[in-house]
PDB file of N, CA, C and O in Angstrom:
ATOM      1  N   UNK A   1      10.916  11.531  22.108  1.00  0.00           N
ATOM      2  CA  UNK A   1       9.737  12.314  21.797  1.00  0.00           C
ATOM      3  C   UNK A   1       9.769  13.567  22.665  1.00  0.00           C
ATOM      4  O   UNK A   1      10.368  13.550  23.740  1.00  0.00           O
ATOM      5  N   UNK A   2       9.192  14.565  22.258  1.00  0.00           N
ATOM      6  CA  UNK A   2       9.112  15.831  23.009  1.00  0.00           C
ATOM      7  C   UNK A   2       8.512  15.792  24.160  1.00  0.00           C
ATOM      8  O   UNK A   2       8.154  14.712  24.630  1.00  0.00           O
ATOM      9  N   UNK A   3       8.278  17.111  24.882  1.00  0.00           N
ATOM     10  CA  UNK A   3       6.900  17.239  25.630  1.00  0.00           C
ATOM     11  C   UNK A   3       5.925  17.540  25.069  1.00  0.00           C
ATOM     12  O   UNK A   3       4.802  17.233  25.469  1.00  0.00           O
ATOM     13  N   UNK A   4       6.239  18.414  23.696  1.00  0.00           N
ATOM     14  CA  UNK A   4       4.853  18.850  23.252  1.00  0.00           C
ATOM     15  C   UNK A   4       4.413  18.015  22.822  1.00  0.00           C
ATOM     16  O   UNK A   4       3.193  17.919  22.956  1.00  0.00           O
ATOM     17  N   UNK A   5       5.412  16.549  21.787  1.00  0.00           N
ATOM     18  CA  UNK A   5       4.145  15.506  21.241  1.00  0.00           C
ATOM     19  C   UNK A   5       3.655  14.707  22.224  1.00  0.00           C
ATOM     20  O   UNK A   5       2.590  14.131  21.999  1.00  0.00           O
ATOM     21  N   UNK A   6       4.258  14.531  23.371  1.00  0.00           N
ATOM     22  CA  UNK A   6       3.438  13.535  24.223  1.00  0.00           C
ATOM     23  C   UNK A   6       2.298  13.925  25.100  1.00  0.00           C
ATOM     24  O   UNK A   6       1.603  13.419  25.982  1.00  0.00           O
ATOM     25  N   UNK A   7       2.420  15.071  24.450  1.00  0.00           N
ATOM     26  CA  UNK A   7       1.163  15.816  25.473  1.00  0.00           C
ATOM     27  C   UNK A   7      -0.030  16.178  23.806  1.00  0.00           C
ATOM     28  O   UNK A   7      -1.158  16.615  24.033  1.00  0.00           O
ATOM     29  N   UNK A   8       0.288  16.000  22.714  1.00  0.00           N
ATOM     30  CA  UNK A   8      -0.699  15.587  21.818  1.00  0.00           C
ATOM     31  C   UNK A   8      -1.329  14.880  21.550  1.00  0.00           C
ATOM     32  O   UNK A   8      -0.758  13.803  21.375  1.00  0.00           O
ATOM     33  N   UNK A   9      -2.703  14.860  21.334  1.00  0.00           N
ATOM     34  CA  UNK A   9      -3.813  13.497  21.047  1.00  0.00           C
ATOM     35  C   UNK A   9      -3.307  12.311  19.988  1.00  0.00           C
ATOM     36  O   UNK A   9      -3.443  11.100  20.160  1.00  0.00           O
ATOM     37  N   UNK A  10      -2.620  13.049  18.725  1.00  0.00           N
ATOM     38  CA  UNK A  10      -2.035  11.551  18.440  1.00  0.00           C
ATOM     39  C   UNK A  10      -1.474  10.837  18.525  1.00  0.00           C
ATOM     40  O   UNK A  10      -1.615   9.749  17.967  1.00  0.00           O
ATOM     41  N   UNK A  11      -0.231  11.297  19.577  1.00  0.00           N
ATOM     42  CA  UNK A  11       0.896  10.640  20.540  1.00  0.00           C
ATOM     43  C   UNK A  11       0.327   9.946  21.532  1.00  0.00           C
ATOM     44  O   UNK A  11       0.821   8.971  22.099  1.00  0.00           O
ATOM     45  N   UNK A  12      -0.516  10.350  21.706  1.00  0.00           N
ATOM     46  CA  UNK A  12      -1.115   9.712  22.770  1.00  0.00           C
ATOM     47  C   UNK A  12      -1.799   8.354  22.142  1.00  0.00           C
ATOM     48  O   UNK A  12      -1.635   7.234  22.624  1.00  0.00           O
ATOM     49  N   UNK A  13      -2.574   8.641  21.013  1.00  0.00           N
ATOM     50  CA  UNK A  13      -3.628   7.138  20.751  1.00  0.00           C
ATOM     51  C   UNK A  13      -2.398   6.334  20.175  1.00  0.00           C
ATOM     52  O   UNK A  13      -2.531   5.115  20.072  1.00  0.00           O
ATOM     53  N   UNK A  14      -1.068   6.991  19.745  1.00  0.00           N
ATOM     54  CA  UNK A  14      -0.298   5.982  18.915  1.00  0.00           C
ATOM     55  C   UNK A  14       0.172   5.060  20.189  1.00  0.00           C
ATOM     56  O   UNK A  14       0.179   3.834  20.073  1.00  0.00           O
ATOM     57  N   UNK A  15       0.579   5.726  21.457  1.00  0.00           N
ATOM     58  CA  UNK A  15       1.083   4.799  22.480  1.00  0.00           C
ATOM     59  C   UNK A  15       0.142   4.040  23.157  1.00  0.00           C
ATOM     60  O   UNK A  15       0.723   3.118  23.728  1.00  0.00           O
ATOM     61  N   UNK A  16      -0.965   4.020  23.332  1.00  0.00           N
ATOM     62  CA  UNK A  16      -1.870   3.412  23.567  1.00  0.00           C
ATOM     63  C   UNK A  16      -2.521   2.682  23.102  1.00  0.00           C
ATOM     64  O   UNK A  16      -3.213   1.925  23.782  1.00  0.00           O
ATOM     65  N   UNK A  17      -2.509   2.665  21.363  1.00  0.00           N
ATOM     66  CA  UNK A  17      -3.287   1.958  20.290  1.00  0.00           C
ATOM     67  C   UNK A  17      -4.757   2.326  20.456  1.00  0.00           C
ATOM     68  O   UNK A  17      -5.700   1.535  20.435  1.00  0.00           O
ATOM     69  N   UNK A  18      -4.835   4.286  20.704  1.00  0.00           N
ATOM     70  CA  UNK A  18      -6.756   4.160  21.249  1.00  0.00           C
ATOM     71  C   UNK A  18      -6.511   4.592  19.668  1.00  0.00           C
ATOM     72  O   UNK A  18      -5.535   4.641  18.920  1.00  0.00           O
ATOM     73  N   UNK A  19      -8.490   4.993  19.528  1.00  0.00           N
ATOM     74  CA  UNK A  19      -9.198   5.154  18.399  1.00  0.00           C
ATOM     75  C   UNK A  19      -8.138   5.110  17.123  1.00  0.00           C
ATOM     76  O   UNK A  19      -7.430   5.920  16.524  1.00  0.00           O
ATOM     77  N   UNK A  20      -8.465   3.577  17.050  1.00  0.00           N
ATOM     78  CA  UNK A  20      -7.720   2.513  16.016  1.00  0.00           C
ATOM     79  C   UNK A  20      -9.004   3.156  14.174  1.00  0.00           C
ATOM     80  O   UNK A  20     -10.174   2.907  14.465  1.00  0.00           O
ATOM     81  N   UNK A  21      -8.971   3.381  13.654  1.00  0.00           N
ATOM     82  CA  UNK A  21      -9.463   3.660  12.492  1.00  0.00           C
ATOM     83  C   UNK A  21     -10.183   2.408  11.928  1.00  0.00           C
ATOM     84  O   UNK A  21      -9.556   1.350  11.973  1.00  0.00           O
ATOM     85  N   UNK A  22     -11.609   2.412  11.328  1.00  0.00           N
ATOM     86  CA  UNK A  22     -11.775   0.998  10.257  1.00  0.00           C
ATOM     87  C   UNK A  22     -11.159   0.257   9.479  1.00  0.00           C
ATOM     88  O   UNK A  22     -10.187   0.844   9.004  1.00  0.00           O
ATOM     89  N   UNK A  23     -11.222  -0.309   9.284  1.00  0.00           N
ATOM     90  CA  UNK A  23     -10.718  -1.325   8.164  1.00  0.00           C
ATOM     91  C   UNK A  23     -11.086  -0.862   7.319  1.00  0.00           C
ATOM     92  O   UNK A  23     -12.299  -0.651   7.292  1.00  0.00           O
ATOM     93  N   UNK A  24      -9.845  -0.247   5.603  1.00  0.00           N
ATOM     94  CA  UNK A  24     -10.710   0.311   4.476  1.00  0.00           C
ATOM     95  C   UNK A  24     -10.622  -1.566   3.439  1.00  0.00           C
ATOM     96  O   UNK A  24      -9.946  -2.593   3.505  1.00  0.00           O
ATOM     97  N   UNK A  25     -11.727  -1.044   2.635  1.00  0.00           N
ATOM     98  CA  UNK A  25     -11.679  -2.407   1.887  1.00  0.00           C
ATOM     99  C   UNK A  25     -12.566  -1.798   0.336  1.00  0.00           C
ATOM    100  O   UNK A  25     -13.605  -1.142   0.271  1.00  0.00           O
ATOM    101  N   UNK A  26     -11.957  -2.156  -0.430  1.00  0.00           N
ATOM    102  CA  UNK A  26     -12.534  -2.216  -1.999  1.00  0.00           C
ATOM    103  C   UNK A  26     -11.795  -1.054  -2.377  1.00  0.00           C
ATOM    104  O   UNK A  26     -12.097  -0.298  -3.300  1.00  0.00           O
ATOM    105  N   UNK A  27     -10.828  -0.952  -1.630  1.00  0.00           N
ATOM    106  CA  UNK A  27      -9.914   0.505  -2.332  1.00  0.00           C
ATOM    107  C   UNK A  27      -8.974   0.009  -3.519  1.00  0.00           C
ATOM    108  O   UNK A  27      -8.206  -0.951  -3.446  1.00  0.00           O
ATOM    109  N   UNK A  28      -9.161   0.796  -4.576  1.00  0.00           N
ATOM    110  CA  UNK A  28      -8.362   0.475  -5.845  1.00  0.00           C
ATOM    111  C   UNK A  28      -7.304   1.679  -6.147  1.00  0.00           C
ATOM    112  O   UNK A  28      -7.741   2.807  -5.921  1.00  0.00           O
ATOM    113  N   UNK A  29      -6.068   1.589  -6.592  1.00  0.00           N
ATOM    114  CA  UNK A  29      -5.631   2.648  -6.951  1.00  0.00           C
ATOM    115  C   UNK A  29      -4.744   2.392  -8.391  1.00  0.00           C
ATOM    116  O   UNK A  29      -3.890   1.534  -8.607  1.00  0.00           O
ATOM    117  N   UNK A  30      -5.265   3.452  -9.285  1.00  0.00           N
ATOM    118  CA  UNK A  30      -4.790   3.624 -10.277  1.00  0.00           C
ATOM    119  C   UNK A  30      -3.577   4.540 -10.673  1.00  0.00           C
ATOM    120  O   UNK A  30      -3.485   5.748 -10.456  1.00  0.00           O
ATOM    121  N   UNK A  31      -2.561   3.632 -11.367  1.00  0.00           N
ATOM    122  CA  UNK A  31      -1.216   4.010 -11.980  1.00  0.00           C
ATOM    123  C   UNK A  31      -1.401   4.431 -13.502  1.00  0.00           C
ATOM    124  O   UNK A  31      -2.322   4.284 -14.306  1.00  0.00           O
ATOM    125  N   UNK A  32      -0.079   5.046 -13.566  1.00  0.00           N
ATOM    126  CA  UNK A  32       0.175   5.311 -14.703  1.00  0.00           C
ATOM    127  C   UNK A  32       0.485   4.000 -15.860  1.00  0.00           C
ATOM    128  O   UNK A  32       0.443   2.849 -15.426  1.00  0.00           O
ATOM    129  N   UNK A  33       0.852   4.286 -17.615  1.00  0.00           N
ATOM    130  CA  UNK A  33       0.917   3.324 -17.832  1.00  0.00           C
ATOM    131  C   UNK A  33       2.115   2.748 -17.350  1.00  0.00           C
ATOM    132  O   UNK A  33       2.869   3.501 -16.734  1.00  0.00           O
ATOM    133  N   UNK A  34       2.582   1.075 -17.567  1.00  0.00           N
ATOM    134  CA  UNK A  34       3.676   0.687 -17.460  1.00  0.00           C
ATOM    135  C   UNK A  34       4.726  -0.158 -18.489  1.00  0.00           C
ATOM    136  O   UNK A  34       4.425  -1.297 -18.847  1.00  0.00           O
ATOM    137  N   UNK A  35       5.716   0.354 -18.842  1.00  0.00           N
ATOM    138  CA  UNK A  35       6.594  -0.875 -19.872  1.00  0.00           C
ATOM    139  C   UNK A  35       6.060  -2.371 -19.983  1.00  0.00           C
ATOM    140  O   UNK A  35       5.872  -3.147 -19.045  1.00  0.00           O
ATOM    141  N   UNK A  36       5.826  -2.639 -21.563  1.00  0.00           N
ATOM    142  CA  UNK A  36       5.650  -4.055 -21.363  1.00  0.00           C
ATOM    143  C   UNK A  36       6.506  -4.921 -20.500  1.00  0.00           C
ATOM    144  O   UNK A  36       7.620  -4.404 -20.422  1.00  0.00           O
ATOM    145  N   UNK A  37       6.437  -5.934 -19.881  1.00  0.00           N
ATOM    146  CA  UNK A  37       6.873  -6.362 -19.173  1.00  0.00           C
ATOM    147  C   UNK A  37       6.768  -7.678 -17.784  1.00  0.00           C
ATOM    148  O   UNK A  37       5.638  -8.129 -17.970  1.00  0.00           O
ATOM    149  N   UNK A  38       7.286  -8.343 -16.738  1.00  0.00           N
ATOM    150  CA  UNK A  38       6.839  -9.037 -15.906  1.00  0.00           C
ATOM    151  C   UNK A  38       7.176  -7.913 -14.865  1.00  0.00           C
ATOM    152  O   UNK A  38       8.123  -7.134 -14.968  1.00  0.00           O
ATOM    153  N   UNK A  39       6.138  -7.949 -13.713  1.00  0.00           N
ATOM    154  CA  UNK A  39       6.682  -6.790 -12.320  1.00  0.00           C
ATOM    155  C   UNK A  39       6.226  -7.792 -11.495  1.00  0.00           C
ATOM    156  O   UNK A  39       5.612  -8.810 -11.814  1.00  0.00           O
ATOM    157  N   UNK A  40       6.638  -7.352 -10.217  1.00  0.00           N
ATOM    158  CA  UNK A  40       6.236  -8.088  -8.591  1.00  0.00           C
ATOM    159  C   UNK A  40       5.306  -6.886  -8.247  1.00  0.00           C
ATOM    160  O   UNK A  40       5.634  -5.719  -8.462  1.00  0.00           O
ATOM    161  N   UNK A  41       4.368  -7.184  -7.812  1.00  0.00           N
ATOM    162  CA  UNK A  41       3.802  -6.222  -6.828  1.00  0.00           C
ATOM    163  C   UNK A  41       3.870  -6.746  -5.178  1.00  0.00           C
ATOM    164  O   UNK A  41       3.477  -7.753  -4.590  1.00  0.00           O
ATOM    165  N   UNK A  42       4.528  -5.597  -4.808  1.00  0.00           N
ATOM    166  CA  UNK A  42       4.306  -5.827  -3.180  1.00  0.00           C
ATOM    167  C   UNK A  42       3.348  -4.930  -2.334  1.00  0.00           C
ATOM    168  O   UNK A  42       3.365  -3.726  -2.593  1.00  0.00           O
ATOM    169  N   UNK A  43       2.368  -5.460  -1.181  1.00  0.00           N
ATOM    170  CA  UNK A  43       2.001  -4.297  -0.647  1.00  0.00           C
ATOM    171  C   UNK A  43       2.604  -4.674   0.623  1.00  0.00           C
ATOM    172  O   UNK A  43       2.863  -5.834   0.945  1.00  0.00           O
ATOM    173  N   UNK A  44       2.890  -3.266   1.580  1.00  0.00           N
ATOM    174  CA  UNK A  44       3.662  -3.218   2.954  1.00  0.00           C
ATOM    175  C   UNK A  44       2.404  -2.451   3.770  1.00  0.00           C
ATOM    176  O   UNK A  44       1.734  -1.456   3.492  1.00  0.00           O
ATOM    177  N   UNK A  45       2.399  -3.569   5.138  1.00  0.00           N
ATOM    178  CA  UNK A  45       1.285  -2.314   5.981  1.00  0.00           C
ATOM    179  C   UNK A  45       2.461  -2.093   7.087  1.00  0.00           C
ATOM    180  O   UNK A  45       2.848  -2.842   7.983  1.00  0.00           O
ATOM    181  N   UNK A  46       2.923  -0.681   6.664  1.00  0.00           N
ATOM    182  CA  UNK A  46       3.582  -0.006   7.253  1.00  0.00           C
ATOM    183  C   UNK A  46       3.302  -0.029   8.882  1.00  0.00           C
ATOM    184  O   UNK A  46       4.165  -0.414   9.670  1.00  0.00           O
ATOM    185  N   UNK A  47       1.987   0.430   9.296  1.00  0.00           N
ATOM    186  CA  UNK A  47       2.070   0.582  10.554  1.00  0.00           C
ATOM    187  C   UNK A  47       2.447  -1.364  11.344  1.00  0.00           C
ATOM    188  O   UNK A  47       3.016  -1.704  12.382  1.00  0.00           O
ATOM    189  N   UNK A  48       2.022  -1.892  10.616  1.00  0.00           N
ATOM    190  CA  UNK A  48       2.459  -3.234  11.400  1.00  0.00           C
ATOM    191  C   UNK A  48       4.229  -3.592  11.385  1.00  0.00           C
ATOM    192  O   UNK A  48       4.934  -4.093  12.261  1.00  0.00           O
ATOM    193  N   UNK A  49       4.510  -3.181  10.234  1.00  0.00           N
ATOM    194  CA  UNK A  49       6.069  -3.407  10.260  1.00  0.00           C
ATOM    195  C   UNK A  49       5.804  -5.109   9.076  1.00  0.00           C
ATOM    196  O   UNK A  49       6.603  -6.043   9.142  1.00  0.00           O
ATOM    197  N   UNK A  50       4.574  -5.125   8.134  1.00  0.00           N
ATOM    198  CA  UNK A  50       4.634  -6.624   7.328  1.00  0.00           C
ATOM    199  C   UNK A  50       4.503  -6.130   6.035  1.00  0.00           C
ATOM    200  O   UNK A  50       4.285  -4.976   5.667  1.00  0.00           O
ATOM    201  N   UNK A  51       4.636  -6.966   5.505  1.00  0.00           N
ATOM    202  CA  UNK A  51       5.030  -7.216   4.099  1.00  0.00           C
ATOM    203  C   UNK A  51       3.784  -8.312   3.211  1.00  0.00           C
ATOM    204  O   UNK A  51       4.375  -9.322   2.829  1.00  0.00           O
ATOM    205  N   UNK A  52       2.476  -8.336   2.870  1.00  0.00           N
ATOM    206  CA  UNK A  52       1.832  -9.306   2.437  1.00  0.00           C
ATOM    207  C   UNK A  52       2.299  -9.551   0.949  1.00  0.00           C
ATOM    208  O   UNK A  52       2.649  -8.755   0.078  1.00  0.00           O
ATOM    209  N   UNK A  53       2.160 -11.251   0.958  1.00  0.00           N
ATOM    210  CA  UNK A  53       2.411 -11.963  -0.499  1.00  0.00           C
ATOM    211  C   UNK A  53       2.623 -10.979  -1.915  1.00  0.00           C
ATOM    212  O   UNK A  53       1.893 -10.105  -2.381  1.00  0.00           O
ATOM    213  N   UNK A  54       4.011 -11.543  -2.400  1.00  0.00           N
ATOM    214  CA  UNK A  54       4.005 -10.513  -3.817  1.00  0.00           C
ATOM    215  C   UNK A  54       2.770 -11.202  -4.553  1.00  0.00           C
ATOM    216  O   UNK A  54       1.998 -12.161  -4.559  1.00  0.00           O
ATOM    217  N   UNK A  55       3.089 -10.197  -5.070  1.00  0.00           N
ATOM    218  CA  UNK A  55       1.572 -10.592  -6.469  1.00  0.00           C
ATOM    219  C   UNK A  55       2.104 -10.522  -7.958  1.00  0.00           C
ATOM    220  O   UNK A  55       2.737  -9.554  -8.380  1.00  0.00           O
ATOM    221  N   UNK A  56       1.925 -11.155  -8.388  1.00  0.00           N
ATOM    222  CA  UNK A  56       2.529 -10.980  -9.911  1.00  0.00           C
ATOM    223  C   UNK A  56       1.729 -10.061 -11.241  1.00  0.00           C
ATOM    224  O   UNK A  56       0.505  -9.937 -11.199  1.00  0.00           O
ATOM    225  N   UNK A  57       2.152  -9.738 -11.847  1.00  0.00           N
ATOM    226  CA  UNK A  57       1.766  -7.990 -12.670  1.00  0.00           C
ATOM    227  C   UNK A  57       2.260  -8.423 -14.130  1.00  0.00           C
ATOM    228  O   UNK A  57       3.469  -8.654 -14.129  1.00  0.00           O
ATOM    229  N   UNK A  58       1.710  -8.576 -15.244  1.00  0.00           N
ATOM    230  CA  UNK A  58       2.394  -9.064 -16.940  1.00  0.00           C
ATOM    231  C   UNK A  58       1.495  -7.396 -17.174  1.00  0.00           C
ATOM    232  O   UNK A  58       0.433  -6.905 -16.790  1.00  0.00           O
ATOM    233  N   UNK A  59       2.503  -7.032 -17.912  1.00  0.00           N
ATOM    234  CA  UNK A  59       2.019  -6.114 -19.012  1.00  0.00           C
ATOM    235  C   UNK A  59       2.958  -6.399 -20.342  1.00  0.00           C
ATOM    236  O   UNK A  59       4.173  -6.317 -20.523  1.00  0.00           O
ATOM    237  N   UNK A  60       1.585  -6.858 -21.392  1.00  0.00           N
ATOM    238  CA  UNK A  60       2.115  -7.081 -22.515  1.00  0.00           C
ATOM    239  C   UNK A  60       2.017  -5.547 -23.660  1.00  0.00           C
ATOM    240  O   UNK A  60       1.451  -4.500 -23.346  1.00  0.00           O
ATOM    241  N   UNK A  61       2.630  -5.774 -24.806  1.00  0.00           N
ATOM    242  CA  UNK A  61       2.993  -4.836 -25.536  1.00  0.00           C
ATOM    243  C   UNK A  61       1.018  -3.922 -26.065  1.00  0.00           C
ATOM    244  O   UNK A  61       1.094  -2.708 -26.256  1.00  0.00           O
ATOM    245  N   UNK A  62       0.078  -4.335 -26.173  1.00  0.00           N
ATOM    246  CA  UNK A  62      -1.319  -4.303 -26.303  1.00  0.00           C
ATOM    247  C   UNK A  62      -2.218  -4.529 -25.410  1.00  0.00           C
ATOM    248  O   UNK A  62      -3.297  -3.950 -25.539  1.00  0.00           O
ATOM    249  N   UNK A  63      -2.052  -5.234 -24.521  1.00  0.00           N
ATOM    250  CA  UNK A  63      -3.283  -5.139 -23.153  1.00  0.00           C
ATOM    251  C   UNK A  63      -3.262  -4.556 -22.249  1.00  0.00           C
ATOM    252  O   UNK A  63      -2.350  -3.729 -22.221  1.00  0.00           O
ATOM    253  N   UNK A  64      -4.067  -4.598 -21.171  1.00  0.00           N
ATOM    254  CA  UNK A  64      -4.026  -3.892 -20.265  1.00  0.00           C
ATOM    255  C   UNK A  64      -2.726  -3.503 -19.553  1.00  0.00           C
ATOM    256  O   UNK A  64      -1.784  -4.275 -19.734  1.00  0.00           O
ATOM    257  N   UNK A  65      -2.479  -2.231 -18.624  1.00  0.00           N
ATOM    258  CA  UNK A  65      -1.395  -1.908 -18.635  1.00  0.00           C
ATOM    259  C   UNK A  65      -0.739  -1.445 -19.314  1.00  0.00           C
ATOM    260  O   UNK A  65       0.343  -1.240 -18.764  1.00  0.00           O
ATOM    261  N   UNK A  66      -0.764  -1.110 -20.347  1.00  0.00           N
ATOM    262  CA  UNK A  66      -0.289  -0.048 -21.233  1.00  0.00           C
ATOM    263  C   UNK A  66      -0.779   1.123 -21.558  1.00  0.00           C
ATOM    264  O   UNK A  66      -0.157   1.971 -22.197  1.00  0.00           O
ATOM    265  N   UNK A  67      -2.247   1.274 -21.019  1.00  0.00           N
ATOM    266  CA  UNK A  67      -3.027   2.698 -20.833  1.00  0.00           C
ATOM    267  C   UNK A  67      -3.039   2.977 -19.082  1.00  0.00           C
ATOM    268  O   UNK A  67      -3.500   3.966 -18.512  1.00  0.00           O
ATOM    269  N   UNK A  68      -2.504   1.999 -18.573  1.00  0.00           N
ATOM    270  CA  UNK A  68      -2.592   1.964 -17.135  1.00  0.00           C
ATOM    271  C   UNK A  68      -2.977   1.435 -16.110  1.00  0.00           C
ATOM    272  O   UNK A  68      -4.188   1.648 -16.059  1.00  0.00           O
ATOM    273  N   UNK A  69      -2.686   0.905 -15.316  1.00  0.00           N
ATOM    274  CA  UNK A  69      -2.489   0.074 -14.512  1.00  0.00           C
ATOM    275  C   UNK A  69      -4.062   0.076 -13.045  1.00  0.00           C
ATOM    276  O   UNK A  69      -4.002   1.040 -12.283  1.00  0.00           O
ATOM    277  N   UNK A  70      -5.001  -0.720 -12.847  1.00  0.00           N
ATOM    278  CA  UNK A  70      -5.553  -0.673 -11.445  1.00  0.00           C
ATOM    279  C   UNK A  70      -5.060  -1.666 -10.598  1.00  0.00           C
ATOM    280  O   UNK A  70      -4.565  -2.713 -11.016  1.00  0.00           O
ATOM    281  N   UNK A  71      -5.181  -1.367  -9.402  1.00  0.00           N
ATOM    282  CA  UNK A  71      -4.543  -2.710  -8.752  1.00  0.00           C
ATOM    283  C   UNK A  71      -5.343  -2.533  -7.288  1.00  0.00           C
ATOM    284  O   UNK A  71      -5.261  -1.535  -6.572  1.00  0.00           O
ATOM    285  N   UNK A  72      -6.207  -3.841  -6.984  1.00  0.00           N
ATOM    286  CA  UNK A  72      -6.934  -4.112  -6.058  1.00  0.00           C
ATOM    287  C   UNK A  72      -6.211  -4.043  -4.890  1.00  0.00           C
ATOM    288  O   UNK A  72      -5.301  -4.851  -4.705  1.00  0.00           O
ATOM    289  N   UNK A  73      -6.537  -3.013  -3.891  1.00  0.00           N
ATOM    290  CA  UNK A  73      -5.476  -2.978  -2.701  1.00  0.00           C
ATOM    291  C   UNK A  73      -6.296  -3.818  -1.455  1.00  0.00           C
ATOM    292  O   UNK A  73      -7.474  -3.730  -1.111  1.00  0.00           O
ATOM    293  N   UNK A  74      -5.382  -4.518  -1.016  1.00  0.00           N
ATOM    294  CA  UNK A  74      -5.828  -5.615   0.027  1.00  0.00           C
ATOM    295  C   UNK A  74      -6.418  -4.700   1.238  1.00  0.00           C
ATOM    296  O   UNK A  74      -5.972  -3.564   1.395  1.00  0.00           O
ATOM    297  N   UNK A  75      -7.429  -5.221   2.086  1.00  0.00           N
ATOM    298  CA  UNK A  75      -8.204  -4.587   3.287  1.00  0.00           C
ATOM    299  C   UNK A  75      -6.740  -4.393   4.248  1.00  0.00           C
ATOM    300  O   UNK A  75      -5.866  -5.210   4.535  1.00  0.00           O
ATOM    301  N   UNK A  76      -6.868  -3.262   4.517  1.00  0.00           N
ATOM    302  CA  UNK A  76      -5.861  -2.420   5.603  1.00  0.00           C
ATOM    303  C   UNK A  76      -6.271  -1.737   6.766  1.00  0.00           C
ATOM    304  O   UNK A  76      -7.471  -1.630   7.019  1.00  0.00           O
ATOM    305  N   UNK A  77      -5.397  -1.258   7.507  1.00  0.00           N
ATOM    306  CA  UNK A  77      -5.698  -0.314   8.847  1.00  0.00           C
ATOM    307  C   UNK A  77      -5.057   0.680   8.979  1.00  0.00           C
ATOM    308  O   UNK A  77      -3.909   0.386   9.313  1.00  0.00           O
ATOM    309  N   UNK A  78      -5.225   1.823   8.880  1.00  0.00           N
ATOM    310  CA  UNK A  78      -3.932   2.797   9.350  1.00  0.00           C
ATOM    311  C   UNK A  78      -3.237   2.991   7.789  1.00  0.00           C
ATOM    312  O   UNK A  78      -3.816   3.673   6.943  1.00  0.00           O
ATOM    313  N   UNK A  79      -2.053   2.376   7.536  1.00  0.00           N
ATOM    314  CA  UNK A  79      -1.752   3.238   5.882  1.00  0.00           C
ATOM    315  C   UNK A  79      -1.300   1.692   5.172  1.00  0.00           C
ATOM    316  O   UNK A  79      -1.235   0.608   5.752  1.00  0.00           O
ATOM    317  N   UNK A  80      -1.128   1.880   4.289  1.00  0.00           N
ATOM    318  CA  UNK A  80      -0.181   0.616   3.509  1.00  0.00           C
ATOM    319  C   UNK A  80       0.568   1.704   2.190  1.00  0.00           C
ATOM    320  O   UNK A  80       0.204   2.800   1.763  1.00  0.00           O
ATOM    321  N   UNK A  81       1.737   0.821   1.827  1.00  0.00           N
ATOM    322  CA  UNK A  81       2.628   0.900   0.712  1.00  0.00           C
ATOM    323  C   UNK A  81       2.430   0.223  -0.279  1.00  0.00           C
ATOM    324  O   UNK A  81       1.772  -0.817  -0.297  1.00  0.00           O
ATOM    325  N   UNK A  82       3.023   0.784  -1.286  1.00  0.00           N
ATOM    326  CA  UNK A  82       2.776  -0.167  -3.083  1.00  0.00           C
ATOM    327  C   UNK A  82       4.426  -0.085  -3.561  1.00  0.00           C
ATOM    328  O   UNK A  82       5.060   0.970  -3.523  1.00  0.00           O
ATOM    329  N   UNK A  83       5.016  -1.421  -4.026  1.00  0.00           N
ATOM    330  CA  UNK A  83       6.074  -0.929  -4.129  1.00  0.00           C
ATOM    331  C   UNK A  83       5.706  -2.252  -5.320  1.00  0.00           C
ATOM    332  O   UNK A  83       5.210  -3.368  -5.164  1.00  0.00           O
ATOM    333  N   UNK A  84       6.210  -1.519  -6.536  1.00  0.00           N
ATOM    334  CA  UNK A  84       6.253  -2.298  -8.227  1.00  0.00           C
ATOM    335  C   UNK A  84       7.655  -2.222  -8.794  1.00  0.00           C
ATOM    336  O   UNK A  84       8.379  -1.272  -9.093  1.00  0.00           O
ATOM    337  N   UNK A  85       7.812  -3.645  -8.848  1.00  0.00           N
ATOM    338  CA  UNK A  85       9.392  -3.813  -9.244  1.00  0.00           C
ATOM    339  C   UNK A  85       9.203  -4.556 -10.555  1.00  0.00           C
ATOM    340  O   UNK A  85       8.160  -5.194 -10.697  1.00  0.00           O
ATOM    341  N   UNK A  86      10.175  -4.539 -11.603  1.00  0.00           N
ATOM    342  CA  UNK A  86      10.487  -5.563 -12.613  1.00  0.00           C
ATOM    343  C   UNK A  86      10.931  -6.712 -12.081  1.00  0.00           C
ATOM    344  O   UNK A  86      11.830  -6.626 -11.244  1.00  0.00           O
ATOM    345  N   UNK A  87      10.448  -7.924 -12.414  1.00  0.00           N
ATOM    346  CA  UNK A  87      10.721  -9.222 -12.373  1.00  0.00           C
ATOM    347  C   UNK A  87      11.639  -9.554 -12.954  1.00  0.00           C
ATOM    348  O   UNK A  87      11.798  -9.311 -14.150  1.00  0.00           O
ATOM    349  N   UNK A  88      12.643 -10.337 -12.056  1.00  0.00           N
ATOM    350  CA  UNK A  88      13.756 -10.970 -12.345  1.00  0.00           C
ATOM    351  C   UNK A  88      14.168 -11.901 -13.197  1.00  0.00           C
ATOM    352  O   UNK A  88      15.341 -12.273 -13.186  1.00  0.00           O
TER     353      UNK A  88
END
């Protein structure tokens, strides 16, 4: 790390873990549509370095998911990832 970032406020709360952010919760985020199909959904909370439970995703040729996708994002801290794969 530099001098200049360690002498910055967010270098600083990141090494320290100060003013930690709320917990967001009831956050939804909406996709585009997706191929009929089976997918995994994974979410990653990046700042922890984890990976919570895949979730499983059907989009059939007429229901939901084919105008587009919402997907209930689990209560987080700091950032999380969405990563949607086709099922094996």
């Amino acid at each position: 790390m530099t001098a200049a970032a360690k002498r910055s406020p967010w270098a600083a709360q990141l090494e320290r873990n100060e003013a930690v952010p709320p917990e967001v919760q009831g956050l939804e985020v909406r996709l585009p549509a997706l191929e009929p199909g089976k997918y995994s959904v994974r979410w990653l909370q990046t700042w922890a370095g984890t990976e919570l439970p895949r979730e499983p995703l059907a989009v059939s040729t007429s229901g939901p998911g084919t105008r587009g996708v919402e997907l209930k994002c689990p209560p987080f801290t700091r950032d999380l990832a969405l990563i949607i794969e086709q099922a094996k």
